[in-house]
N, C-alpha and C positions, 0 to 999 in steps of 0.2 A: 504494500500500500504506500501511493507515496506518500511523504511528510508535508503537514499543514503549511502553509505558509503563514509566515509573521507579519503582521501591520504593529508601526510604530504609530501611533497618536501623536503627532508633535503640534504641542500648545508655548506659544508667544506669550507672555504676560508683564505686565507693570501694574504693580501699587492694586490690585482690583482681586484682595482675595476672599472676599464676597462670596465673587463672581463664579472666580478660580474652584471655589469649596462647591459648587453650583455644578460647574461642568466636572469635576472630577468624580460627586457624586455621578451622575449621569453616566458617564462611562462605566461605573461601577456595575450597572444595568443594562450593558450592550449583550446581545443576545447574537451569537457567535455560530449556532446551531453545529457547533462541532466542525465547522469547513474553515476555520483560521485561528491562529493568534493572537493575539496583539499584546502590548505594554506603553506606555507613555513615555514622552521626553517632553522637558519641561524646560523653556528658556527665558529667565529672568533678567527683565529688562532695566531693573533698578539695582545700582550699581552696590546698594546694601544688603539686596540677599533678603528682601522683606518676605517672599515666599516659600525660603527652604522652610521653615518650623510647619508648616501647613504640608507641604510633599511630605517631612517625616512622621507625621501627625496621618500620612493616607499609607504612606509605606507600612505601619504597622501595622492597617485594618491587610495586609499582603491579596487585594481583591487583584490588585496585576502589578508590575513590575512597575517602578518609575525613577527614571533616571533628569538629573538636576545640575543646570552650569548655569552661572551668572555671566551676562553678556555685557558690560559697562558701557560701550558704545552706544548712544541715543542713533539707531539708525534701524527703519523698519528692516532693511538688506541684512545687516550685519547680526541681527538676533535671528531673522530667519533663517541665515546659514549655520548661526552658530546652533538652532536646533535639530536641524540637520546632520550636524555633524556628531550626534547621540543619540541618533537614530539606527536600528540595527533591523536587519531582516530582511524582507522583499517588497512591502510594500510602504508608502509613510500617506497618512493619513495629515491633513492639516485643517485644523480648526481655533477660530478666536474665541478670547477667554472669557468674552463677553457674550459667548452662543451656548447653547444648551443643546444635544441632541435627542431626538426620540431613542428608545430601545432597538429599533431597527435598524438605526442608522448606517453602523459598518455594515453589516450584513446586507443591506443596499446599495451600498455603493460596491463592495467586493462581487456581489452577483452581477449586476451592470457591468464591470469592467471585464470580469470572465464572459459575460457572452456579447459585448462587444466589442473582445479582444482590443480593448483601448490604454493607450497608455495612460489613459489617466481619466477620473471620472467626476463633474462637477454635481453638487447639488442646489437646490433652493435655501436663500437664507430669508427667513420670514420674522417680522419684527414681532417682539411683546412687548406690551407693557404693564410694569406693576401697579399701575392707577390711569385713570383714563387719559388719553391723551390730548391737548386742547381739539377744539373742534375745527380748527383752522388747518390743524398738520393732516387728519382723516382727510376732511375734503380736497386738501395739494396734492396728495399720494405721493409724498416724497420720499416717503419710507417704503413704500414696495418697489421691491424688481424682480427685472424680467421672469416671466415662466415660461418654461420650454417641452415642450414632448419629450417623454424620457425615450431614448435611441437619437436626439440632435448631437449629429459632428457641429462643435463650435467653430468659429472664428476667434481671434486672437483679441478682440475687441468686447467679447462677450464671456471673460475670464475674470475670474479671483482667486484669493487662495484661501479665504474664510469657509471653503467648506468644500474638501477637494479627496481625493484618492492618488494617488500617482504612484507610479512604478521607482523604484529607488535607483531604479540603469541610470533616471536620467539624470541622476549625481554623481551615481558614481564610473559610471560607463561612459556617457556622453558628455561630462563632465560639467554639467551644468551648472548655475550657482547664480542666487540673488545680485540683483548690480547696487552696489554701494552707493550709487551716485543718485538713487530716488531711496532717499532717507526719510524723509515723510513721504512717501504712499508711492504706488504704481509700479513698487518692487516685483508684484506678480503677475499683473498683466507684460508686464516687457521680460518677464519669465516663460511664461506661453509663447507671446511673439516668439523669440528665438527658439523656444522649442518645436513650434511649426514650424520654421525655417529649417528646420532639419530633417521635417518629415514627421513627426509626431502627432499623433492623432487622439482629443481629447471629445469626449462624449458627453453629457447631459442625463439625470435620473432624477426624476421629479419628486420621486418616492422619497432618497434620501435628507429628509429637512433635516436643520437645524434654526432656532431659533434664537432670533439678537433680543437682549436686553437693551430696550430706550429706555435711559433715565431722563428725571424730568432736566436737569441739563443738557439732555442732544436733544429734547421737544421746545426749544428757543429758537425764536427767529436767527435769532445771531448766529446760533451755531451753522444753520442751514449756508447761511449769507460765506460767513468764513470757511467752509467744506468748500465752497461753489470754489470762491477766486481761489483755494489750494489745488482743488482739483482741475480747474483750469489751465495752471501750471503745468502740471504736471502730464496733462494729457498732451501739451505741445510735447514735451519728450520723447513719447511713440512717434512725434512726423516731422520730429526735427532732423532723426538721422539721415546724413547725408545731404540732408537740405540746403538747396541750390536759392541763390540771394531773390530771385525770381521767386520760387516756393514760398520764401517767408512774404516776401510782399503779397502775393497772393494770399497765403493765409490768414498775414494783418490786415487787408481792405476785407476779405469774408468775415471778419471778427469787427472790426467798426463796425461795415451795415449790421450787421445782427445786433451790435450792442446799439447801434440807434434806432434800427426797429423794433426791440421789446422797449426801450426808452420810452419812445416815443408813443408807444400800445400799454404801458403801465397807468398814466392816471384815469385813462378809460377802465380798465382793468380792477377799479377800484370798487365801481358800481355791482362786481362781480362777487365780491366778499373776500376773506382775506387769503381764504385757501388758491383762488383762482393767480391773486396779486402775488403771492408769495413763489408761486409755480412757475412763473413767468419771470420774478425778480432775481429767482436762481436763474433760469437759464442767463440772464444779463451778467449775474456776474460770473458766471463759467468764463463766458464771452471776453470778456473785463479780463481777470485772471491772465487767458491765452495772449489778451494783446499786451499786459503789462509784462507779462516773460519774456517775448519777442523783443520789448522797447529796454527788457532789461532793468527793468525797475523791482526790486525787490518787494515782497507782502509780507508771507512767514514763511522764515527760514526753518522755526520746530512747530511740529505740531503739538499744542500744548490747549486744545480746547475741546 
């Protein structure tokens, strides 16, 4: 008979052992039905170690293995490889410490990738909340994304690594590895990218959720506004490479008109109520964001919100 194969769980964390006692529970209740293994790798992202007593505190309930490094480096690339690199077996699992998954969870994603022979297999991340959330953030739907048919081959554009599967070749075989230079965000999508550029093929299973904690600090307008212009940034990143002086000009006049036509479509917008105004005033500063990275004007260099 052959031998099980092993999934590492590897969880990213700072300061949120809450959260952390939350998802570790959780995993305590994955349901394996005898077709894998798994154990945890745990990478602490604060530079004091505030998480190991909580990992020795789960190490002795011995429900699965869990291994523990502190990454001192403030840089989303650099803890995700350093957990990475305490990952052992065949497959590595990636989930945030802010998510919680159902009991099915691995066992969904692992059956999806065996019979889609995929390298790598994503799931839906679905928000909660522990009190209701204002009535303005429901009506913007700013917190849902996409759903997909479980058996969609992705694009590179329609990746994360908040709730993922992947084959462990593509670290250690194909040598792949986080790029240190998107330190606040977008370390996993331009992870994908190059991994399709090599041929690498990642699939969608709708089945496998995990669910985000929104606290009522990420249901403020601010926060939404400040995501937008970081992630605006950051997505010029994915279309910068190689980009010809021509491209970026093209890119900066598509990013004015857009930022002057939601401008300009915002105080109308108002009569819409706040969810409508809100939906809109993101897309503005996505827009905002990509042309002040372009003009080279700095916003936030840490993400600290």
């Amino acid at each position: 008979m052959p031998e099980k194969l092993h999934i590492t769980v590897c969880i990213c964390t700072y300061k949120r052992p809450g959260l952390l006692r939350r998802l570790l529970e959780a995993l305590g209740q994955q349901s394996s039905q005898n077709h894998f293994t798994f154990s945890c790798a745990i990478a602490d992202n604060d530079a004091t170690g505030s998480a190991q007593l909580l990992v020795e505190e789960f190490r002795q309930q011995q429900k699965f293995e869990i291994s523990y490094a502190v990454e001192p480096e403030r840089n989303f690339a650099s803890v995700r490889n350093r957990v990475v690199s305490l990952a052992r077996g065949d497959l590595i699992a990636f989930i945030d410490d802010d998510e919680k998954p159902g009991a099915g969870w691995l066992l969904e994603l692992y059956t999806a990738m065996q019979g889609f022979q995929a390298d790598g297999v994503l799931g839906p991340v679905r928000p909660y909340f522990d009190s209701p959330p204002p009535k303005w953030l429901v009506q913007s739907r700013l917190c849902d994304r996409p759903a997909h048919p479980t058996g969609l081959e992705l694009n590179w554009n329609q990746t994360r690594s908040g709730n993922v599967l992947l084959k462990k070749s593509l670290f250690d075989t194909d040598r792949l590895a986080f790029d240190p230079v998107y330190r606040t965000g977008g370390e996993d999508v331009d992870f994908f990218k190059r991994a399709m550029k090599i041929g690498r093929r990642f699939f969608w299973c709708e089945e496998a959720v995990a669910y985000e904690l929104l606290p009522p600090e990420r249901c403020r307008k601010s926060y939404f506004l400040k995501r937008a212009l970081l992630q605006g940034r950051i997505s010029l990143n994915y279309a910068a490479e190689n980009m010809s002086p021509v491209a970026r000009l093209r890119i900066g006049l598509k990013c004015a008109a857009a930022i002057l036509g939601y401008s300009l479509l915002l105080p109308f917008l108002c009569f819409a109520g706040m969810g409508g105004l809100m939906k809109f005033l993101v897309k503005d500063c996505h827009h905002l964001g990509r042309l002040l990275a372009l003009l080279k004007v700095p916003v936030w260099q840490e993400r600290n919100f």
